[in-house]
N, C-alpha and C positions, 0 to 999 in steps of 0.2 A: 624070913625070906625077903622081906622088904629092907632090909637094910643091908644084905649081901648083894642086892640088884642094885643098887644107889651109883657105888664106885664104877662097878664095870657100865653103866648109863653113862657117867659123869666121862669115861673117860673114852665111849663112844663118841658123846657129844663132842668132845675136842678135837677126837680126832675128824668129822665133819666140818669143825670147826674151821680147822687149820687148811684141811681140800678146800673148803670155798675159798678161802683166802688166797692161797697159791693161784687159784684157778682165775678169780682175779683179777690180780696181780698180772698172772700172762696173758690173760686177757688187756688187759692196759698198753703191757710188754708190748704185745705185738701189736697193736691198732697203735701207738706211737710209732713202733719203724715201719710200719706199712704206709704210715703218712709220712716218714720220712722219704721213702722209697718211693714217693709218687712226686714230692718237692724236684724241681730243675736245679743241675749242677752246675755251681757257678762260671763263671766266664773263665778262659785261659786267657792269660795275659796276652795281649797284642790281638784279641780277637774283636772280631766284627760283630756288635752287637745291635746291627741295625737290621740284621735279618735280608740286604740286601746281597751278600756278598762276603768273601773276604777281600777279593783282590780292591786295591786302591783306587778312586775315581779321579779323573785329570783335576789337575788344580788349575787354578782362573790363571794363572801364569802360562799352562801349556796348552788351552784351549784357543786354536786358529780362528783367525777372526778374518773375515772380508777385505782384498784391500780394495781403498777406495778409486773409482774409475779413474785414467791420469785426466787429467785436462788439456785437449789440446792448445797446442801451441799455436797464433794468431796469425794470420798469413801477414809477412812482412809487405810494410808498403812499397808500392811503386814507383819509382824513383820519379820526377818531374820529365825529364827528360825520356822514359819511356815509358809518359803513357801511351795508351790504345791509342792508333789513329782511326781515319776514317774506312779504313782495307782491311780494318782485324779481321773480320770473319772470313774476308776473300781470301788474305795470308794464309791463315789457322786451316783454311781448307783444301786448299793448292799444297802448303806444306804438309801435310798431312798424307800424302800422298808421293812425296818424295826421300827416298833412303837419306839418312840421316838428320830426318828434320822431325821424323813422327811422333816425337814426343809432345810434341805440342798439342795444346789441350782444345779442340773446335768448342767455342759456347760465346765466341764473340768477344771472351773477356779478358784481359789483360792481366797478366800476374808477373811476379820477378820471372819466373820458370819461364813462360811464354816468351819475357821480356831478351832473355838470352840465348834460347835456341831462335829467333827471328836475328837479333846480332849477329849469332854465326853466319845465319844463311847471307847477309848481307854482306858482312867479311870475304866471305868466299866468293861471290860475283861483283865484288868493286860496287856495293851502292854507297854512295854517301849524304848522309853521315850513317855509320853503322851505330846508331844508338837504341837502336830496338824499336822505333816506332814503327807502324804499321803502315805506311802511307802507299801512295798510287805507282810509285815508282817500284817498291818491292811487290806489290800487287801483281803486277803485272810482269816482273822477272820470273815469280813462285808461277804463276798460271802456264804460261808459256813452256817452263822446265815441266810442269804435271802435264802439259797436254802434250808434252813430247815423246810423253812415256806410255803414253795409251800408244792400245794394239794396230787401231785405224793408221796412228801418224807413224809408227814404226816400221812396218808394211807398206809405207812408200819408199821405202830405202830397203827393204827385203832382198841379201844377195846372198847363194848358196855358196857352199865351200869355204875352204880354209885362207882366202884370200882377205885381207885388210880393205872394208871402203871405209871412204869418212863421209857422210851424209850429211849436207848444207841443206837443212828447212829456214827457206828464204820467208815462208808462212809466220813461224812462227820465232825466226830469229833465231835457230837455234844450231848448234851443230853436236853429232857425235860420231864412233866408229862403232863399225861393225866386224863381229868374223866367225863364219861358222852357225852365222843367226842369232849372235849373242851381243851384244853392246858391250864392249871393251874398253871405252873412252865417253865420258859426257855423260848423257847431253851436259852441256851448257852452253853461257849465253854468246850471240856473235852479232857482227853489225856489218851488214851488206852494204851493197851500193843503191846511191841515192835516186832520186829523180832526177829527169836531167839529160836523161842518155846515160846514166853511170849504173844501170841496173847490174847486179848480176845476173849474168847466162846461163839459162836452166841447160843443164847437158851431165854427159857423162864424160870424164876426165881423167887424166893421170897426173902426177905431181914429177915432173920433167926438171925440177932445177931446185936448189936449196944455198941455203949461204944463213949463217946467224947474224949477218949484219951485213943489210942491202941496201944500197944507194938510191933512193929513189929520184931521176932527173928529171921527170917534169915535175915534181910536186919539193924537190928540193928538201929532202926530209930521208933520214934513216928508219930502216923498216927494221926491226927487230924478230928473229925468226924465221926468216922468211921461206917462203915454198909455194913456189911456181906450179898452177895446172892450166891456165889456160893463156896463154902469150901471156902479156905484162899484169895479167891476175894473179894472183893469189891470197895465201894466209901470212899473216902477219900480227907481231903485241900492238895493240891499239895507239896512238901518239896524243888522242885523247880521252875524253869520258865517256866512255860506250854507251852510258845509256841516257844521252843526250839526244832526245829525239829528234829533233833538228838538224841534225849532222847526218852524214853516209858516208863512207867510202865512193871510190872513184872506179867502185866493181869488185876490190876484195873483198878477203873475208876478215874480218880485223877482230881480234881476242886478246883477252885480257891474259898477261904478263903469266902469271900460273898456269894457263889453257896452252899457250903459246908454245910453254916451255914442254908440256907433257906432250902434248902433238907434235912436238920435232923428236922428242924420244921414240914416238906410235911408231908413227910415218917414213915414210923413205922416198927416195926414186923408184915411179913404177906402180907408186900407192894409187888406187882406184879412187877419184873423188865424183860425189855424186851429188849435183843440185839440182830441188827441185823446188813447187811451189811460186808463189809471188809475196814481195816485201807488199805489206799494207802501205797505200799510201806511192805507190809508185809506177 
């Protein structure tokens, strides 16, 4: 019996043998690809392996950068000839106050900009020299032209209707038109009659006679412009410097070359003229 049981033992044993070994074996098998199968799959080409993204981040080429603040550019100097005078602040604030001069800067101080709209204004009312300083002479033209144009001094020449007057402020030297309540002509600047007996005569008037070039026989001299409102009064271009305080007319009303010429264009025979006030000084 024991030697019939041997072979069929021996070839139980093998066959045990051979299951463990298989078993393993797959055993082995599979705990390798189950750790393969847990390993991460390599990268695809071109791919983002920073984990932040795939799209691409701006390169130091295309990142905007600040630009820097400009630096302004340094106010040009003043030319010698037009610095500030003693009347800047008086100019800057009278101009200031008159249509086409308000650009001008009030703070007292003299800049090229100031330096040029004061020029203008100068140009326009015959001061000399028109180099832009500030002095007592323009002072006192800019004052005069702003306090013309307040509502107090205008309202004394207040006439209703479609009719043309021309208002002489013997006050403040000035003259302009009216029509409809509107000012139409001026202000600007005039030079009445002097002391002396040569005042001009506050009244309400018509302008009766005109000629652009008038004989004048007592004073022996051509009047330029001219236009008659009260017997041998009237307006006329100036023959000298208007704003010569010194000086007067002998009762007209005397304007500067420019003024002259637009006020014979205004006016006609029939024109309503109206003075009032008194010249300082007379």
């Amino acid at each position: 019996m024991a030697r019939r049981r041997k072979p069929w033992m021996a070839i139980t044993l093998a066959v045990i043998a051979v299951t463990v070994t298989v078993g393993a074996g797959a055993y082995v098998f599979g705990s390798a690809r189950a750790a393969v199968a847990q390993q991460p799959l390599p990268p695809a080409a071109g791919a983002d392996t920073t984990g932040v993204g795939t799209s691409p981040g701006p390169t130091p080429s295309t990142v905007a950068t600040p630009s820097p603040e400009p630096t302004p550019s340094p106010e040009p100097p003043v030319p010698a000839e037009c610095q500030g005078g003693d009347s800047q602040t008086e100019v800057e604030s009278a101009l200031a106050r008159i249509d086409g001069y308000r650009s001008i800067t009030v703070d007292g101080v003299q800049t090229v900009a100031d330096c040029e709209v004061v020029k203008k204004f100068q140009t326009r009312y015959g001061i000399s020299p028109a180099a832009g300083r500030a002095g007592p002479t323009t002072a006192a033209v800019a004052r005069r032209l702003a306090a013309s144009l307040e509502a107090a001094e205008q309202a004394k020449c207040r006439v209703k209707g479609p009719a043309l007057t021309i208002c002489i402020d013997l006050t403040q030297q000035t003259a302009w038109a009216v029509r409809d309540g509107a000012v139409v002509w001026g202000p600007t600047v005039v030079r009445t009659g002097m002391r002396g007996g040569y005042q001009t005569p506050t009244g309400t008037y018509e302008i009766f006679r005109r000629a652009k070039r008038e004989w004048s026989v007592p004073y022996k001299v051509w009047l330029p412009y001219w236009q008659a409102f009260n017997g041998g009064i009237g307006f006329h271009e100036t023959t000298t410097y208007i704003h010569d305080g010194s000086l007067g007319s002998h009762g007209c009303v005397n304007l500067l070359h420019a003024d002259a010429v637009a006020l014979w264009s205004t006016a006609g025979v029939g024109t309503t003229v109206k003075v009032f006030g008194n010249r300082p000084g007379t």
